[in-house]
MITI-801974 format. One line per 3 residues: number of its first residue (from 1); their letters; for each residue x, y, z of N, C-alpha, C. Coordinates in nm, 2 decimals, m for minus. Layout:
N
NUM> a> X:Y:Z:X:Y:Z:X:Y:Z  ...
***
This chain:
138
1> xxx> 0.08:m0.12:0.00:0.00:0.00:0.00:0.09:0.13:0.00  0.19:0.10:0.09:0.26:0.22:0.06:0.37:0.25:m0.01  0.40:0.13:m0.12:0.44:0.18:m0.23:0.39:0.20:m0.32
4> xxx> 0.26:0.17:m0.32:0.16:0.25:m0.44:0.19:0.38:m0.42  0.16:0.44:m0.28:0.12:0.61:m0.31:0.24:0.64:m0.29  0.37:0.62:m0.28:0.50:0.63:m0.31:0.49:0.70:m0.49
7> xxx> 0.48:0.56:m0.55:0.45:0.54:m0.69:0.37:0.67:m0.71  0.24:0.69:m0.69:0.16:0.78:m0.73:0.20:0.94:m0.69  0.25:0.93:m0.53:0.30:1.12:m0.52:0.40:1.10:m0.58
10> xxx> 0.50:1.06:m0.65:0.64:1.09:m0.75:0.59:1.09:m0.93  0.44:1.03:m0.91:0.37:1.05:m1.07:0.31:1.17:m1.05  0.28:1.23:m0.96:0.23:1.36:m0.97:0.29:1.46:m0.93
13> xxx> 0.41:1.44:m0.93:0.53:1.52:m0.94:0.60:1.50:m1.06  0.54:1.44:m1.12:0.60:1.43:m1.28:0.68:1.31:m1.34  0.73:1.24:m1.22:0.81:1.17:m1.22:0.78:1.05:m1.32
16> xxx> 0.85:0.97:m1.41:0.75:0.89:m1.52:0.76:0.74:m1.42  0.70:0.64:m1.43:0.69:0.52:m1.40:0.83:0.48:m1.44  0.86:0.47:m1.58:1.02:0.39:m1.60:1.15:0.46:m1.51
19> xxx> 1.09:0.58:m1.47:1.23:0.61:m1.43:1.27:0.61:m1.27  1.16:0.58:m1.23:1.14:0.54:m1.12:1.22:0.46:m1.08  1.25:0.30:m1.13:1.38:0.24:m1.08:1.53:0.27:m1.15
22> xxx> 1.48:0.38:m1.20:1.68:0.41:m1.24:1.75:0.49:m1.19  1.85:0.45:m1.16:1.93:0.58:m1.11:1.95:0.70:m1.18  2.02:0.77:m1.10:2.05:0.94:m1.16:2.11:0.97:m1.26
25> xxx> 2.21:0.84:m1.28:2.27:0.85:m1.42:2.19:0.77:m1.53  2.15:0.67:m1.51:2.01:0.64:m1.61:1.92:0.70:m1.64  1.86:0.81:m1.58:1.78:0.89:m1.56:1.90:1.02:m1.67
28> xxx> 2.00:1.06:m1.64:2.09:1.17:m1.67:2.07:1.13:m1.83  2.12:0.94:m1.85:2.19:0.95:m1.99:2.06:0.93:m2.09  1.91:0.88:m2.04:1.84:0.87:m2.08:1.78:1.00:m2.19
31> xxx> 1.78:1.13:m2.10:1.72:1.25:m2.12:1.84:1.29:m2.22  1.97:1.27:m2.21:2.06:1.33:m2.33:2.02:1.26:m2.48  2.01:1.10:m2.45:1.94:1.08:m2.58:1.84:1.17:m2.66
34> xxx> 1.78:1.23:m2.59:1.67:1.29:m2.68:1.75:1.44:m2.76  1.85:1.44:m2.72:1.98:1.53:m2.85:2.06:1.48:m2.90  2.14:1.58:m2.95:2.25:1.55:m3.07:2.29:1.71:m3.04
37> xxx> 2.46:1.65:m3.05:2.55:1.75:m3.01:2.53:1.84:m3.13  2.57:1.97:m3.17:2.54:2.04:m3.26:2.72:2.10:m3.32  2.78:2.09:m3.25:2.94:2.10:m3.23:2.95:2.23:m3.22
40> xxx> 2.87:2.33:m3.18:2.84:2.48:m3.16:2.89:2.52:m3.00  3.03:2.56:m2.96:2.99:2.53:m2.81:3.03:2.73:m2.77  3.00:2.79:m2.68:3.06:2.91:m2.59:3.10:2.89:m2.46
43> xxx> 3.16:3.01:m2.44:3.23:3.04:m2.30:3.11:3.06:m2.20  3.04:3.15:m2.28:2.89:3.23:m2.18:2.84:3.26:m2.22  2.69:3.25:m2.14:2.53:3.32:m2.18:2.48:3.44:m2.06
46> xxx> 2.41:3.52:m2.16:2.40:3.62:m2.11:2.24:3.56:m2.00  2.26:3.64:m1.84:2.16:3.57:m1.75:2.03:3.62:m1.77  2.03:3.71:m1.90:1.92:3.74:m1.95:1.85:3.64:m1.99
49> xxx> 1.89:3.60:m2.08:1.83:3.48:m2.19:1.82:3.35:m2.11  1.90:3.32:m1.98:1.89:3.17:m1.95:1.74:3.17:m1.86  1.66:3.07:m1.88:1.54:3.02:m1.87:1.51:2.99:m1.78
52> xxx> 1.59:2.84:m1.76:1.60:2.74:m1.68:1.76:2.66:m1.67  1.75:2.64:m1.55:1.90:2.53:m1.57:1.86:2.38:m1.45  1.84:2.30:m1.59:1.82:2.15:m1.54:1.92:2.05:m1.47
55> xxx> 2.01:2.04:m1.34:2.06:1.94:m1.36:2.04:1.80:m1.39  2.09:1.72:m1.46:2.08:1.58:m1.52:2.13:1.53:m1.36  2.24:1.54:m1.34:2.27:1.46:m1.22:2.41:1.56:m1.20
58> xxx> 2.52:1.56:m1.09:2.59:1.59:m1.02:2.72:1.69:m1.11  2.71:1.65:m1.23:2.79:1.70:m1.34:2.75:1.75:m1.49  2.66:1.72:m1.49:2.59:1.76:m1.66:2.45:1.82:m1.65
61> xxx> 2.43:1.93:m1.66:2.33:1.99:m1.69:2.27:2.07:m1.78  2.16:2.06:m1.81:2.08:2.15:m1.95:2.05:2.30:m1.88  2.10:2.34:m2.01:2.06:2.52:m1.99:1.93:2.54:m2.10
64> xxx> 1.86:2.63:m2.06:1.71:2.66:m2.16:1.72:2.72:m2.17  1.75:2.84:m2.28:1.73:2.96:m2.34:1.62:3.04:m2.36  1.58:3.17:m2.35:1.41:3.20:m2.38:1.42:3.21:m2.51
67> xxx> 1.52:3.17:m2.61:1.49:3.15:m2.73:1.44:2.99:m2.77  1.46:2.92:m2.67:1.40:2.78:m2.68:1.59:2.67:m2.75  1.68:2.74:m2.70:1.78:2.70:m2.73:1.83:2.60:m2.62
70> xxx> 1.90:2.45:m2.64:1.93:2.41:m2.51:2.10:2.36:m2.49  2.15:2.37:m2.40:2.30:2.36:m2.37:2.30:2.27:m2.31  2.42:2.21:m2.35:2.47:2.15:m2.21:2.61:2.18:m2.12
73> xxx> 2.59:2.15:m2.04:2.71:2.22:m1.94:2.76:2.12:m1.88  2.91:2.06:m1.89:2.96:1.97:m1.77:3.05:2.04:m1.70  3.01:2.03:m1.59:3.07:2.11:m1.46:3.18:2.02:m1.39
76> xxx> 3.25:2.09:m1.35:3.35:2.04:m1.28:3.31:1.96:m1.18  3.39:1.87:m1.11:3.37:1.79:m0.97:3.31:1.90:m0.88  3.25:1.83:m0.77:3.18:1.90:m0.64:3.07:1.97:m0.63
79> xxx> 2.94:1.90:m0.73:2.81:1.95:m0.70:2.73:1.85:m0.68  2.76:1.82:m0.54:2.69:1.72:m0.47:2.57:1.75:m0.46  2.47:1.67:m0.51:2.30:1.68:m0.46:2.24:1.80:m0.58
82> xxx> 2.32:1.79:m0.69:2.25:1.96:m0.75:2.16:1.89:m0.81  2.12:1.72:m0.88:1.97:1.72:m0.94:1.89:1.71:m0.82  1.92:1.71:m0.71:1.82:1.68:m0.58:1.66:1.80:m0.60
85> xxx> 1.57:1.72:m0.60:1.47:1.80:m0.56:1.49:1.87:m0.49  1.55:1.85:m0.38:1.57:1.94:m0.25:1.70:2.03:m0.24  1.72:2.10:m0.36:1.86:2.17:m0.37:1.79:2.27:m0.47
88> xxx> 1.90:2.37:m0.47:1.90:2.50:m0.59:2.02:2.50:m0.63  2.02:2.60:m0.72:2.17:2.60:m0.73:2.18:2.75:m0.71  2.28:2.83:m0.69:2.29:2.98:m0.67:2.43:3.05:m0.74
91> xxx> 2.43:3.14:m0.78:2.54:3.19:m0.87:2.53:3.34:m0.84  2.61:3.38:m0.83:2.69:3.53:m0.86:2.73:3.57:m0.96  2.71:3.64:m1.04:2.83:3.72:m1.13:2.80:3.88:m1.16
94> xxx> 2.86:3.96:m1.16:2.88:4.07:m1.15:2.87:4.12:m1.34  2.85:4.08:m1.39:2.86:4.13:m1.56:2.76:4.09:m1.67  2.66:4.00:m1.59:2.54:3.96:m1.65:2.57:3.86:m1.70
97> xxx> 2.68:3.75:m1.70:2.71:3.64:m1.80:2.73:3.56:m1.70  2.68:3.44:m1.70:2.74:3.32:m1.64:2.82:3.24:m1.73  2.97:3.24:m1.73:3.08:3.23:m1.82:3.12:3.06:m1.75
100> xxx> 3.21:3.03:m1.83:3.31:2.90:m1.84:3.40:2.92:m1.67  3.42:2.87:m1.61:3.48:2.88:m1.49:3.45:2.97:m1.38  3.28:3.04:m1.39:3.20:3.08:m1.27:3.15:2.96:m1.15
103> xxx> 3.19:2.98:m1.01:3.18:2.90:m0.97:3.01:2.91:m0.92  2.90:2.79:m0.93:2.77:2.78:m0.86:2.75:2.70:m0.76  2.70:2.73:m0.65:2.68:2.69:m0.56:2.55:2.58:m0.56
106> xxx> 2.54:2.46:m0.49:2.42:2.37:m0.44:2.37:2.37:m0.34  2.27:2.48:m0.31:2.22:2.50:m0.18:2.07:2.39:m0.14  2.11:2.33:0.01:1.98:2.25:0.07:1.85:2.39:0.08
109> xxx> 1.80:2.29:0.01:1.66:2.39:0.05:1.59:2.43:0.22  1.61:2.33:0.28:1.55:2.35:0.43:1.62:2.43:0.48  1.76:2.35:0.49:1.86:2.42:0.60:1.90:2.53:0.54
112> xxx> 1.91:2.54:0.42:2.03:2.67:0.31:2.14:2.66:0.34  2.17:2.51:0.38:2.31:2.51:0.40:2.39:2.45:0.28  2.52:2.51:0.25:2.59:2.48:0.11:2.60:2.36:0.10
115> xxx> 2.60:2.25:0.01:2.58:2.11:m0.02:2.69:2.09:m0.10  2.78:2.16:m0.20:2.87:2.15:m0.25:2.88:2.29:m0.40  3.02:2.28:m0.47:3.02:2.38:m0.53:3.08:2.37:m0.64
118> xxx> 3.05:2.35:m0.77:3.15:2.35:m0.88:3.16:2.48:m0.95  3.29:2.47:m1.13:3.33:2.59:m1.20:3.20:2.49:m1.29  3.16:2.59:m1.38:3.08:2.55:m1.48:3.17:2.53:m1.61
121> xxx> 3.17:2.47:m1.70:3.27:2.43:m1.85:3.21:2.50:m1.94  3.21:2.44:m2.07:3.19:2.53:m2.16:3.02:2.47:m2.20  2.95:2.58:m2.25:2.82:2.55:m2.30:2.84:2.49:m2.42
124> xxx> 2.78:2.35:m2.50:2.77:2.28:m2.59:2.61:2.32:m2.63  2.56:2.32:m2.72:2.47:2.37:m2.82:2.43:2.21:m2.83  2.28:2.16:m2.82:2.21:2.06:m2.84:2.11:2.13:m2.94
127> xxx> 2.06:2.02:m3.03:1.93:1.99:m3.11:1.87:1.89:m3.04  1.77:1.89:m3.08:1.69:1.78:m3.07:1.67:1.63:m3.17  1.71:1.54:m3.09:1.75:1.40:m3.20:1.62:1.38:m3.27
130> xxx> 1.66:1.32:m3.40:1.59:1.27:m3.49:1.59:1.11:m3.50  1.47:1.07:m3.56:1.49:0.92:m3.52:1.50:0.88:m3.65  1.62:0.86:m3.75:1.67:0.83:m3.88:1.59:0.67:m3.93
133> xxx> 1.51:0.62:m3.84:1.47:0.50:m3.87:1.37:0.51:m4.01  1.27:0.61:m3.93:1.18:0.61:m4.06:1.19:0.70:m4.20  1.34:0.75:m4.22:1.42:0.80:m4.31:1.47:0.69:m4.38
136> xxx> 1.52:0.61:m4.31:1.52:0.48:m4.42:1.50:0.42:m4.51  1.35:0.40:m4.47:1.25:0.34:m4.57:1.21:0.47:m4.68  1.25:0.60:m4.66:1.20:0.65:m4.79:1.28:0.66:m4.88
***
């Protein structure tokens, strides 16, 4: 009984049924399938334009553009807990860019105590994958 409603409050949190028994990196490498690298990469985006920023798991995260553009970012070691529901992530920068070696913080939501901290790398430019299968047959 009480992994039903386990099941159910993490489906109404969005969570899908399959991903439920996968870890963070199954979960991480799953969601990159759905791109393709673009070989487009920068230093920095202006913190105007950035939307959202998804961690995948502890080192790779999606940036969302309000142009509907998406990045990816692999961050250095030491962002423990940053895909955690229960975390944010927090950044400073003084010039409007969140650039290649700005350091962001993983803050616990309850306590607001720091949870860990990485540099950010370079932004890689994703598309959205195509599934070449039914290109085949034409």
């Amino acid at each position: 009984m009480m992994k039903h409603a386990l099941c159910a409050a993490l489906l109404a949190a969005g969570v899908s049924a399959a991903a439920i028994g996968q870890s963070s990196q199954e979960r991480a490498e799953a969601r990159l399938a759905e791109f393709a690298p673009t070989g487009e990469t920068r230093s920095c985006l202006s913190t105007t334009r950035i939307r959202n920023i998804t961690p995948l798991d502890d080192s790779r995260w999606l940036v969302e553009t309000r142009g509907g553009d998406i990045w990816l970012n692999e961050v250095s070691r030491g962002c423990f807990g940053a895909a955690s529901a229960f975390s944010y992530l927090e950044y400073r920068v003084p010039g409007g860019q969140l650039c290649r070696g700005e350091i962001v913080r993983v803050i616990d939501q309850s306590s607001r105590m720091n949870r860990g901290a990485c540099g950010l790398g370079e932004y890689q430019l994703l598309e959205r994958a195509t599934d070449n299968a039914d290109d085949a047959g034409a």
